[in-house]
C-alpha positions, 0 to 999 in steps of 0.5 A: 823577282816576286813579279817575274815569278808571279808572271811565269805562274799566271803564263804557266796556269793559260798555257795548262787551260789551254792544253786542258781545252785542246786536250778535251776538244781533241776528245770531243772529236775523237768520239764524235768522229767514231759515233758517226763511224769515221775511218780512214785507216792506213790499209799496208804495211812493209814486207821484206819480200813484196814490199808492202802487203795489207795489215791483216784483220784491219777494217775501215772506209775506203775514200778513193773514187768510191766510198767502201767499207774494207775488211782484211781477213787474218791473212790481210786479203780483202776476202773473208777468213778461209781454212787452210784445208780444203773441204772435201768435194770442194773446188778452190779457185784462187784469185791474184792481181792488182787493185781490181781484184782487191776491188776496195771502190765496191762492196765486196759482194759486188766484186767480180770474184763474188759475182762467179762464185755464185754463178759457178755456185748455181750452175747446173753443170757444176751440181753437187759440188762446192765452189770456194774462191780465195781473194789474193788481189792487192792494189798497186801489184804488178805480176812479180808481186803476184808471183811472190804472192803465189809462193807466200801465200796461196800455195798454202791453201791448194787451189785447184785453179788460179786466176790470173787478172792481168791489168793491161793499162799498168801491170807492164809498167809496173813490172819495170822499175824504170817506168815504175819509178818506186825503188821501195818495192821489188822487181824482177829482172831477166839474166840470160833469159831467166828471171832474177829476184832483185831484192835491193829494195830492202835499202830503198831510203823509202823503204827503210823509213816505212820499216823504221819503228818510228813510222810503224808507231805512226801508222798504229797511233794513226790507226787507233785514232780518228781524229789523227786519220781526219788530218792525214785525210785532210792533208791527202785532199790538199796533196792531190788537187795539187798534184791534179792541178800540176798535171794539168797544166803539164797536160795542156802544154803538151797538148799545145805541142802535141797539136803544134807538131802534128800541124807542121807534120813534125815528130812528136817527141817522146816526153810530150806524148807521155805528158798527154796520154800517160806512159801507161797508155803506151802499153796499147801500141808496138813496143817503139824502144828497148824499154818497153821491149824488156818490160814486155818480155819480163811481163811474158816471162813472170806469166810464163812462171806463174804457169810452171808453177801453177803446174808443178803444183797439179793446179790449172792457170787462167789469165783474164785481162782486165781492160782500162777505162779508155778501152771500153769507154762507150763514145767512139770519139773519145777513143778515137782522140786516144788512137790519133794520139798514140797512132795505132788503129785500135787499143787492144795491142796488149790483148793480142800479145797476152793471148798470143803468149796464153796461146803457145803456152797453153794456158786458157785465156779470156780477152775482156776488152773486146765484149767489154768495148761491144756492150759499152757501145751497145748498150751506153753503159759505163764499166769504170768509174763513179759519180763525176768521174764516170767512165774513168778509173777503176770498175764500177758494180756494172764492170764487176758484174759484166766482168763475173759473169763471162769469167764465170761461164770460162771457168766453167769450161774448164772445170767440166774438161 
């Protein structure tokens, strides 16, 4: 018995070194990763009405595509902190959108709605009075959320003009559930033509374990430690080659069949055009089935809203479309691979259908593709992307800048009416 016991306090003392070495590595790490000012914070939170939104006044590094540091302000915009008052002789312009505008892959003075700020700031037309514009983009929006977004938050602030950016490569999509595929977040659906609110995300399983006290302790204990939020970056690494290596492989089969059937001039079938350009990309030709059909019309129909309320509230809406990666890219082949494959002559579809719908709403309207398309090609210059993935993904400094200054020039126009 002596034995065993004197076993049992040697074992015990190994595993106290142990948990004493780890104790002090992990502390050790801990400190070292903040001395060279590690972060990789998680950036949202659950909201019982949008889903998610961003965790106010929270500050970190931003990995993906392009390492940026983000600040939220006190309200969780990507933007700096703004009265609720508005100064006199002041014009506020309000900006909503998805990811481009929160625009987390550039430095926030390089983002599009800095760039006008400061041109409308130092046009001459516009002397003697103040500009301020107010940030309310969030990354993975569609128009629903920034409709919710409208009524929550930027209301309070009295903007004398919102802008609309409307991403035409996924803010359709995002804006049905069955191409969306996130049950976590809300949707709106159109009864008898009028839009519906549909809130059944609040029993989503995924969104009753974000919301869970549990995963609120996890996203605080993760936010407060580096180390932690070194592993998760860790693991967020391995979790998406494996995602980009499955995705290619289910790309090249369907390359294979895509290239088969075209060949034998069958069909293409439905599943493998979607495996070979993505089902966002789909958005650049005439809705084919009664789904795209109806994420279309409940598309048009939260713009349309937007517009109503924009009015009712004695401000001005401007919508401007924001252009993917494939519209614009600056080799004329590549986006020929895209037209062959999808089967259309040219990939500005959604522009027209947006400016058609701005047209019989009377709402001002900027189409970036087009200009964006023509000084790609002019001048060989790429909007999206960075480093090897040049060209795809989210706008660079360049895309912001070129997308700033047109916007700047429109919004000038319609301050001056």
């Amino acid at each position: 018995m002596a034995r065993f016991k004197d076993r049992l306090r040697r074992a015990a003392a190994k595993l106290m070194v142990i948990a004493v070495g780890l104790l002090f590595g992990c502390m050790v790490a801990e400190i070292g990763l903040r001395i060279i000012g590690y972060s990789y914070p998680i950036f949202y939170q659950p909201d019982t009405v949008r889903g998610y939104t961003p965790i106010p006044e929270l500050e970190g590094w931003a990995w993906p595509e392009n390492k940026t540091y983000v600040r939220h302000n006190r309200e969780g915009f990507r933007d700096i902190d703004h009265d609720k008052q508005k100064p006199a002789n002041t014009i506020r312009i309000a900006v909503i959108g998805d990811s481009f505008s929160e625009a987390k892959q550039v430095p926030v003075e390089s983002t599009f709605w800095n760039v006008f700020q400061r041109e409308l700031a130092a046009s001459p037309a516009l002397a003697g009075k103040n500009v301020e514009v107010l940030n309310f983009g969030v990354g993975g929006y569609g128009t629903g959320e920034e409709l919710l977004t409208l009524r929550q938050r930027v209301w309070d602030y009295s903007p004398d003009i919102v802008l609309l950016a409307v991403c035409t490569y996924n803010d359709v999509t995002d804006n049905y559930e069955l191409f969306k595929n996130a049950a976590e977040l809300p949707y709106f659906k159109l009864e008898n033509n009028e839009l519906v609110y549909d809130n059944s995300f609040l029993q989503a399983p995924k969104y009753l374990w974000h919301d869970s006290t549990f995963f609120r302790a996890w996203v605080a204990a993760h936010n407060h430690s580096r180390l932690l939020q070194l592993l998760h970056h860790a693991q967020f690494g391995i979790k998406s080659r494996i995602q980009a290596w499955k995705a290619q492989k289910r790309f090249d089969e369907a390359s294979k069949t895509l290239q088969t059937a075209k060949t034998s001039q069958q069909s293409v079938p439905s599943d493998v055009l979607v495996n070979v350009v993505g089902v966002e990309n789909l958005v650049f030709r005439e809705p084919r089935d009664q789904d795209w059909e109806q994420a279309w019309r409940v598309t048009e129909a939260l713009i349309s809203q937007i517009g109503q309320e924009v009015s009712q509230h004695g401000a001005k809406l401007m919508v401007v479309t924001i252009p993917s990666d494939i519209q614009v890219y600056p080799d004329t082949a590549v986006r020929q691979a895209m037209l062959n494959n999808l089967g259309v002559a040219d990939l500005f579809y959604p522009d027209r259908r947006l400016a058609a719908l701005a047209e019989r709403q009377g709402i001002p309207f900027l189409d970036l593709a087009v200009p964006m398309q023509q000084a790609a090609d002019r001048d060989k210059v790429f909007f999206h992307g960075f480093g090897q993935q040049i060209g795809n993904g989210h706008w660079n400094e360049a895309g912001h800048k070129f997308a700033g200054e047109l916007i700047a020039g429109k919004l000038e126009e319609i301050i001056r009416q």
